[in-house]
C-alpha positions in Angstrom: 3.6 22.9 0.0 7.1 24.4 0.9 9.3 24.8 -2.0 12.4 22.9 -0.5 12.6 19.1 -1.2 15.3 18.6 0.8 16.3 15.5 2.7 14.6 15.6 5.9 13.0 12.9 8.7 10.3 11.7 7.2 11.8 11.8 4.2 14.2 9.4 5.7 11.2 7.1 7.4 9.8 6.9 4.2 13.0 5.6 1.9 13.2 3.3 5.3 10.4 2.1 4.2 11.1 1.4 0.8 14.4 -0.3 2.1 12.6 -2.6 4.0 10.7 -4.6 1.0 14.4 -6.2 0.7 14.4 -8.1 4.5 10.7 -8.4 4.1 11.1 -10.7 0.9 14.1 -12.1 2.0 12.3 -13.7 5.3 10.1 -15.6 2.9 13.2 -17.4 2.3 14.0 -18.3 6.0 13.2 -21.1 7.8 9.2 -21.3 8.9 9.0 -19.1 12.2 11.3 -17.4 11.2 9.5 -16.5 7.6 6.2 -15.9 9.7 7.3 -13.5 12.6 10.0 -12.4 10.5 8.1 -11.1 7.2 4.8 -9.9 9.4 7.0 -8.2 11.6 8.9 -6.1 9.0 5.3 -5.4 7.4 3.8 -4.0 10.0 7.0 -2.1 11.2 6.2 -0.6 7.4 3.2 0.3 8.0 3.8 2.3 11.4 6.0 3.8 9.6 4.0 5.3 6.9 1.6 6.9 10.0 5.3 8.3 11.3 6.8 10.0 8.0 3.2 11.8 7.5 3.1 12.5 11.7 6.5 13.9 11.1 5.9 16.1 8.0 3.0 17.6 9.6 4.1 18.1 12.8 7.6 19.7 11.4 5.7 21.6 8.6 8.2 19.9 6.0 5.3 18.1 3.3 7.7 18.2 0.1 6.8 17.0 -3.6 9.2 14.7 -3.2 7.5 13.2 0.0 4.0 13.2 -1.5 5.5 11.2 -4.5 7.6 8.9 -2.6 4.9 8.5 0.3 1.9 6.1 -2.0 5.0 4.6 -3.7 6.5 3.2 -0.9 2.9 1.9 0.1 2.9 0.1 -2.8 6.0 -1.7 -3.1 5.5 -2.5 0.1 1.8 -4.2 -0.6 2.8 -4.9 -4.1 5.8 -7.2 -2.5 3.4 -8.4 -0.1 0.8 -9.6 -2.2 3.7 -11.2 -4.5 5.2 -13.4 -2.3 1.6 -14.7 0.2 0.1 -15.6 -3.5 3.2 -17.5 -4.1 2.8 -19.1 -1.0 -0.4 -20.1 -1.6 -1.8 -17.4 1.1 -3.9 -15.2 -1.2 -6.0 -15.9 -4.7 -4.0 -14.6 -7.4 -7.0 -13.1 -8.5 -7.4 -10.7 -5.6 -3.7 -9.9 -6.1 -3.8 -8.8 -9.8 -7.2 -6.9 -9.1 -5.5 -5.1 -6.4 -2.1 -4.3 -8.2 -4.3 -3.3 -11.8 -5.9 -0.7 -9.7 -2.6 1.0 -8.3 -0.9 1.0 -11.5 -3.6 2.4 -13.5 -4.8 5.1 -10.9 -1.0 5.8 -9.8 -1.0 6.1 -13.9 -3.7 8.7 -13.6 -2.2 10.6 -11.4 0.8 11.3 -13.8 -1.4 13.0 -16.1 -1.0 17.2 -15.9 -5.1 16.5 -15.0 -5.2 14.1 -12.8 -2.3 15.8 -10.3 -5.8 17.9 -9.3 -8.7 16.0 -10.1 -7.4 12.6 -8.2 -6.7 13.7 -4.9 -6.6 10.1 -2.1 -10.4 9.9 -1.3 -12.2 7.9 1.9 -13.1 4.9 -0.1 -9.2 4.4 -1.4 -7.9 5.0 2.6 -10.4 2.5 3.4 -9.3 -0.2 0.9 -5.6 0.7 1.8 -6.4 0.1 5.6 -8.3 -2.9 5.1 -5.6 -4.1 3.1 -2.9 -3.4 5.6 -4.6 -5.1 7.9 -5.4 -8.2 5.8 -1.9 -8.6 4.7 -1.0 -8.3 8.3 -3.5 -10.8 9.7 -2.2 -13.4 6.5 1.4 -13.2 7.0 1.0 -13.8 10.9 -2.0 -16.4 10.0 0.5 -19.2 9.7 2.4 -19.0 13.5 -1.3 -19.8 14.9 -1.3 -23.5 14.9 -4.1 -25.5 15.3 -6.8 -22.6 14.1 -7.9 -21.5 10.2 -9.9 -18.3 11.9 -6.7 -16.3 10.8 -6.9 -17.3 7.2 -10.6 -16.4 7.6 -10.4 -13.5 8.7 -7.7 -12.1 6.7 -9.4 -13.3 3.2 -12.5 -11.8 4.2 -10.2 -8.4 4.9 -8.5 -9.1 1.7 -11.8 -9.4 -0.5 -13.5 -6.3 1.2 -10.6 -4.3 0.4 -10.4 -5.9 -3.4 -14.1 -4.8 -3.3 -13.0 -1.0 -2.1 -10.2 -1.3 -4.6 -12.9 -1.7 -7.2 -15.1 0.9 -6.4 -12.2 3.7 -5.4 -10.4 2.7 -8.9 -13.6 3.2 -10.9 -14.1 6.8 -9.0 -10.4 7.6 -9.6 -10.6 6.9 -13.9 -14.6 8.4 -13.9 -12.5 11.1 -12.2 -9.9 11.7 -14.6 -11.9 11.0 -17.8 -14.0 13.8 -16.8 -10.6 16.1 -16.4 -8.7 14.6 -19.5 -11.9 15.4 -21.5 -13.0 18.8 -20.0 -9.4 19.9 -20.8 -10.2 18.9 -24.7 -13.6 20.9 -24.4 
């Protein structure tokens, strides 16, 4: 990784990204199309924009410690506020939220650890859960501005739970993982 952490485009894209969890909760508030197109809108404008910052960092050669930190934490504020604000509209199980948030703060926890900086590395089965809950997210914030139909609500729980399931199984990896790390460093 290059040694300079200075401020640099996708740098930028990703505090963009961050800044936009303050519109995105703030359309929840609006009046009902509004809230809908409004809120998805700004989520999935988020989530291009997480493909962008690491398109650009590549692409410029300019990955920085500071953009791998800031990149998963703007992820999930933006999921975090997501998942906040459809269970308080009654759009997902609270459940399935608190599952899903337990797992990011304990293996974001993990990864703190002088260990598990190595050992916990972002594997298949947590880029899976994290697109799979993008796109659930996605499908239940626009699932309202179809009238008439529940096959958005559908759909998008069935995401939601597959990627809770994902979240499960990449979370118990990620602290087998680090145990295994935390302890060897004991041995």
């Amino acid at each position: 990784m290059p040694e300079s952490n200075r401020f640099n485009p996708a740098l930028f894209v990703t505090c963009g990204r961050i800044a936009l969890v303050v519109p995105f909760v703030a359309c929840f508030y609006l009046p009902d199309s509004w809230r809908i197109w409004g809120a998805g809108s700004l989520f999935v404008a988020a989530g291009l924009s997480d493909a962008l910052d690491g398109w650009l960092a590549r692409r410029l050669n300019i990955v920085t410690e500071l953009g791998s930190i800031l990149d998963p934490v703007a992820d999930k504020v933006m999921h975090a506020a997501a998942l906040i604000m459809l269970t308080a509209d009654g759009r997902v199980p609270a459940v399935a939220a608190v599952i899903l948030l337990v797992r990011d703060f304990l293996v974001g926890g993990l990864r703190q650890t002088e260990q598990g900086r190595g050992a916990l590395a972002v594997s298949a089965v947590a880029k899976a859960k994290t697109a799979l809950q993008f796109l659930a997210l996605s499908v239940l914030l626009f699932a309202p501005g179809v009238p008439g139909t529940e096959w958005p609500v559908a759909v998008g729980l069935t995401l939601l739970w597959v990627s809770v399931t994902l979240s499960l199984w990449s979370g118990s990896l990620y602290t087998l993982r680090a145990v295994a790390a935390l302890t060897s460093k004991q041995d």
